[in-house]
C-alpha distance (Angstrom), angle and dihedral (degrees) to the residues before:
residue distance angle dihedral
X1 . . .
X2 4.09 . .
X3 3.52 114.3 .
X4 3.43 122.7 -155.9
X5 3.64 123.7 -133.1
X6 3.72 129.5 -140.4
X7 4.11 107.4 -117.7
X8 3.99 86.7 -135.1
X9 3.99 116.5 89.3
X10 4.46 99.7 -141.3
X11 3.91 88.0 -108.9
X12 3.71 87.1 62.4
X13 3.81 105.1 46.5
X14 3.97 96.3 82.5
X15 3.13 104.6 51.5
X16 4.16 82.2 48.9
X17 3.30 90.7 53.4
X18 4.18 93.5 46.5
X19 3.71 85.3 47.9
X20 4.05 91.8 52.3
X21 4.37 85.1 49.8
X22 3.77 97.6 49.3
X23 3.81 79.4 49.0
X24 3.58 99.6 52.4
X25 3.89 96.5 42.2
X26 4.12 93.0 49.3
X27 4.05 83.2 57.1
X28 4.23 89.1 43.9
X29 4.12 81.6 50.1
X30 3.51 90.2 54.8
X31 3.48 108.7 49.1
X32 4.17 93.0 44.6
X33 4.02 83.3 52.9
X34 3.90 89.1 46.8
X35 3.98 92.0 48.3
X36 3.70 94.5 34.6
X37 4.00 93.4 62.7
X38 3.66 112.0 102.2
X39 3.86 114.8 -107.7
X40 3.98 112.3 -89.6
X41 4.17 107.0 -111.3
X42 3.95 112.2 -101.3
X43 3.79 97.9 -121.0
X44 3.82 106.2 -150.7
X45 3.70 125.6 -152.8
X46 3.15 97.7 -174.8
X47 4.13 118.8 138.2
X48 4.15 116.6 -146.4
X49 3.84 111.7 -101.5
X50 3.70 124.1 -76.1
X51 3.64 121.1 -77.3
X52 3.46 114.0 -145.5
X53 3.47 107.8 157.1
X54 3.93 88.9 126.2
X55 3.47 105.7 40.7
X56 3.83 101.6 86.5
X57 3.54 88.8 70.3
X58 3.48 89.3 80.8
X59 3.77 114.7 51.5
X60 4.12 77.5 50.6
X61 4.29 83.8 57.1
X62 3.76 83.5 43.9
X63 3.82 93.3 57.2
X64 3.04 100.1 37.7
X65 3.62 101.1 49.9
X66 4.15 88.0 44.9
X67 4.22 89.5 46.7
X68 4.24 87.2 54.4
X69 4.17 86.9 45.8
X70 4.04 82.4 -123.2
X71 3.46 97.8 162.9
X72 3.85 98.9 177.3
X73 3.71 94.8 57.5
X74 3.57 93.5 39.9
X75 3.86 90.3 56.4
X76 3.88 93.2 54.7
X77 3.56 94.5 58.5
X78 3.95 91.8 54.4
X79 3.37 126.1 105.8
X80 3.76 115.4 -108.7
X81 3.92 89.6 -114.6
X82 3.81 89.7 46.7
X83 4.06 93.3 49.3
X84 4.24 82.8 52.5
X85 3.53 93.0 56.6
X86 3.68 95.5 43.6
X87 4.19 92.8 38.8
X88 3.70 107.6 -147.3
X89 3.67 137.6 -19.7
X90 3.74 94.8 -79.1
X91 4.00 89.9 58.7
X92 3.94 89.5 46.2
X93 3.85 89.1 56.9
X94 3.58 97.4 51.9
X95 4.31 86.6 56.2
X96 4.24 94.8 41.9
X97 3.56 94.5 107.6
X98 3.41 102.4 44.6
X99 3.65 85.0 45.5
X100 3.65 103.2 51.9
X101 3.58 136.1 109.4
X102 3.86 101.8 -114.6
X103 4.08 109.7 -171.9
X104 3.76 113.2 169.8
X105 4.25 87.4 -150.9
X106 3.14 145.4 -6.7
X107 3.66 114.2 -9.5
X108 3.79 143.2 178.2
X109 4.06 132.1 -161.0
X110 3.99 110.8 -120.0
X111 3.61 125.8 -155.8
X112 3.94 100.3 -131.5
X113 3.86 105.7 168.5
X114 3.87 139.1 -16.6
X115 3.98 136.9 -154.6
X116 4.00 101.9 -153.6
X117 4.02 141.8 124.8
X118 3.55 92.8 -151.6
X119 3.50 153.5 -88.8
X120 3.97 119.2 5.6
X121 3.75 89.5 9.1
X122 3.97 133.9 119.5
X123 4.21 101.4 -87.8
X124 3.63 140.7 176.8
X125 4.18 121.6 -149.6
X126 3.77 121.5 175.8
X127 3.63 109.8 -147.7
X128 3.94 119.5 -166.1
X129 3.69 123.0 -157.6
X130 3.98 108.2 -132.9
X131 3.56 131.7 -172.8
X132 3.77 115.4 -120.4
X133 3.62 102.3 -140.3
X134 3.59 101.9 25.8
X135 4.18 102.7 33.0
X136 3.53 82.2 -136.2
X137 4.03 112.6 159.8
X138 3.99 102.6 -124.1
X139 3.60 105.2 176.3
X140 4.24 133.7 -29.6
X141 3.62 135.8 -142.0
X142 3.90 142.2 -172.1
X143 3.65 115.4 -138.1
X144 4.14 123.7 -156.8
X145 4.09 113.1 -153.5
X146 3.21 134.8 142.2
X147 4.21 86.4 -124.2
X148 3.96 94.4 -124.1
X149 3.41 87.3 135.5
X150 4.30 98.0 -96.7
X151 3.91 128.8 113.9
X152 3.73 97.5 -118.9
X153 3.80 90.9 110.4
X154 3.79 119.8 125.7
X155 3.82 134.8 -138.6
X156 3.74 140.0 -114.4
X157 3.64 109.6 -178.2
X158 3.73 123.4 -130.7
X159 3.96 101.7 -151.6
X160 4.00 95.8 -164.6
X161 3.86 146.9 -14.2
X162 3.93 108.2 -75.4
X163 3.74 104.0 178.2
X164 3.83 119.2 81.8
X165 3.38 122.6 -140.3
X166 3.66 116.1 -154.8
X167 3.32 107.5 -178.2
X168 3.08 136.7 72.8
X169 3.65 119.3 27.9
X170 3.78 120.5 -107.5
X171 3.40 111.5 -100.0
X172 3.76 93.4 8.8
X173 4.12 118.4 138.2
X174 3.96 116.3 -110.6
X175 3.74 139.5 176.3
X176 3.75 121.3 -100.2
X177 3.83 97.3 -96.5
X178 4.33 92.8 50.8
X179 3.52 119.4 -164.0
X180 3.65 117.0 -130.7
X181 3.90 139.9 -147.8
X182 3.69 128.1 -162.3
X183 3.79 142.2 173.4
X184 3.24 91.9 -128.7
X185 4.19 135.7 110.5
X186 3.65 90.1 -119.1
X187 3.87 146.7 -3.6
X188 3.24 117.2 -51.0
X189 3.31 123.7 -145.9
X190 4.56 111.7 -100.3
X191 3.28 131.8 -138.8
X192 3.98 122.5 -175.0
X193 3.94 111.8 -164.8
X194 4.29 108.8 -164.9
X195 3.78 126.3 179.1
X196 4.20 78.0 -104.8
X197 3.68 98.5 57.9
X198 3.88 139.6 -84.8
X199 3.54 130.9 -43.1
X200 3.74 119.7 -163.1
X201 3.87 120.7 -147.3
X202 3.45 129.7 -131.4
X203 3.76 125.6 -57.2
X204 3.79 110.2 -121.9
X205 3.58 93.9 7.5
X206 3.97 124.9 -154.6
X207 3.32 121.2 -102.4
X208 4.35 104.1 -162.3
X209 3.81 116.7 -151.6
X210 3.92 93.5 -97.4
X211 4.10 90.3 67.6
X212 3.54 91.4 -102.9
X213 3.80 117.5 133.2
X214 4.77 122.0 -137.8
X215 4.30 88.6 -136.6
X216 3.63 109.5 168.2
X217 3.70 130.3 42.8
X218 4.01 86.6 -179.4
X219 3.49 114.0 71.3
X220 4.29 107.4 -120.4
X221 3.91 113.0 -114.9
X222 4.25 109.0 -96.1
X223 4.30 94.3 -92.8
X224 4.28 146.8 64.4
X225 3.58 115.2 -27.7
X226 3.46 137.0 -166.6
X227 3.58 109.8 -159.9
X228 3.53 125.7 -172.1
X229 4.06 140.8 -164.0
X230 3.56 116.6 -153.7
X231 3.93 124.5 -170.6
X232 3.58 131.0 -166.7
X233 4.01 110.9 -149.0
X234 3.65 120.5 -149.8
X235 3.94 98.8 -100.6
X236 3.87 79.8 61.2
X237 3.69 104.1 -103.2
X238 3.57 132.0 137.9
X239 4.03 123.6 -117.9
X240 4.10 120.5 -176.4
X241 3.66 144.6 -167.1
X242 3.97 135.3 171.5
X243 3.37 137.4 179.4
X244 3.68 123.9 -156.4
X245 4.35 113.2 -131.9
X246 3.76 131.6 150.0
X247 3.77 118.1 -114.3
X248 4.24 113.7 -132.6
């Protein structure tokens, strides 16, 4: 029978083995420094939230400039890329009506959804016109600030509701947690408008295999509805929808 030899003569082994120790407490040195080392602060950039107390003032300029086919004042309230696309004054005019808010009573602007980092920087808030007694969607507006609280911001015009909601039915009669459907490639984000306020929908919102999108987490108060989907495209722009339904 072969037996194997160790490679270390017996004169040799303890100062292998000290070796191996000074080894093994350098590492043990180590890791206490590593953990001992207070934690690095969490630097936050974070802005506070958007003020926009003052911004409503100016989708009511907006309509009101557009209902009085004021074509001057409606073109300094555009955004620079909006006056582009409609060229000059004389080019706005001939789109006004098409253009304009058109509520058939009273009326108020709603803050729907918002692209923005906070306060004092470069945001985005879509702003629907909705009937009060009806719900009924009467016009819709995009509104550049900077969301320090002022009404300097500037509008881009949304001429008409581009996303299609497929299901459900308007004026049909849902539970308080609705399912939604939508032509679009993924959840968009809801909205439901009631005479008692706003209820926002889910953040990230489910989409089951049947097409069918999980929106609120909040139950909806028992009454009409208008619920909206918005969509944010990749050049940045807002798109909207809404279907009006009555909540059992």
């Amino acid at each position: 029978m072969n037996i194997w030899k160790l490679p270390f003569r017996r004169g040799r082994l303890p100062w292998v083995i000290a070796a191996v120790l000074i080894v093994v407490a350098g590492a043990a040195v180590t890791v206490v420094t590593v953990l001992d080392e207070p934690a690095r602060p969490h630097i936050c950039g974070c802005k506070p939230p958007p003020d926009t107390s003052g911004l409503e003032r100016v989708p009511r300029a907006w309509q009101d400039a557009a209902a009085h086919r004021d074509a001057q004042a409606a073109w300094r309230l555009l955004t620079p890329e909006a006056q582009r696309r409609y060229g000059s004054p004389r080019g706005l005019r001939a789109k006004l009506a098409r253009l304009a808010p058109n509520p058939r009573g009273s009326a108020k602007w709603t803050l729907v959804d918002e692209i923005t980092q906070g306060r004092g920087t470069p945001s985005a808030f879509l702003y629907l016109l909705v009937e009060k007694r009806t719900l009924r969607p009467a016009g819709a507006a995009v509104v550049h600030s900077r969301a320090d609280g002022s009404a300097d911001g500037r509008i881009d015009p949304v001429p008409g509701a581009t996303v299609r909601i497929l299901e459900p039915a308007a004026r049909a009669k849902l539970d308080a947690r609705p399912t939604m459907r939508a032509a679009t490639g993924s959840p968009p984000a809801y909205v439901a408008v009631q005479p008692g306020g706003l209820t926002r929908g889910t953040v990230g919102a489910i989409r089951r295999p049947d097409g069918r999108d999980e929106t609120f987490s909040e139950p909806l108060r028992p009454g009409p509805a208008l619920i909206v989907a918005v969509e944010v495209g990749a050049d940045g722009r807002f798109a909207y929808g809404s279907v009006r339904v009555t909540i059992r």
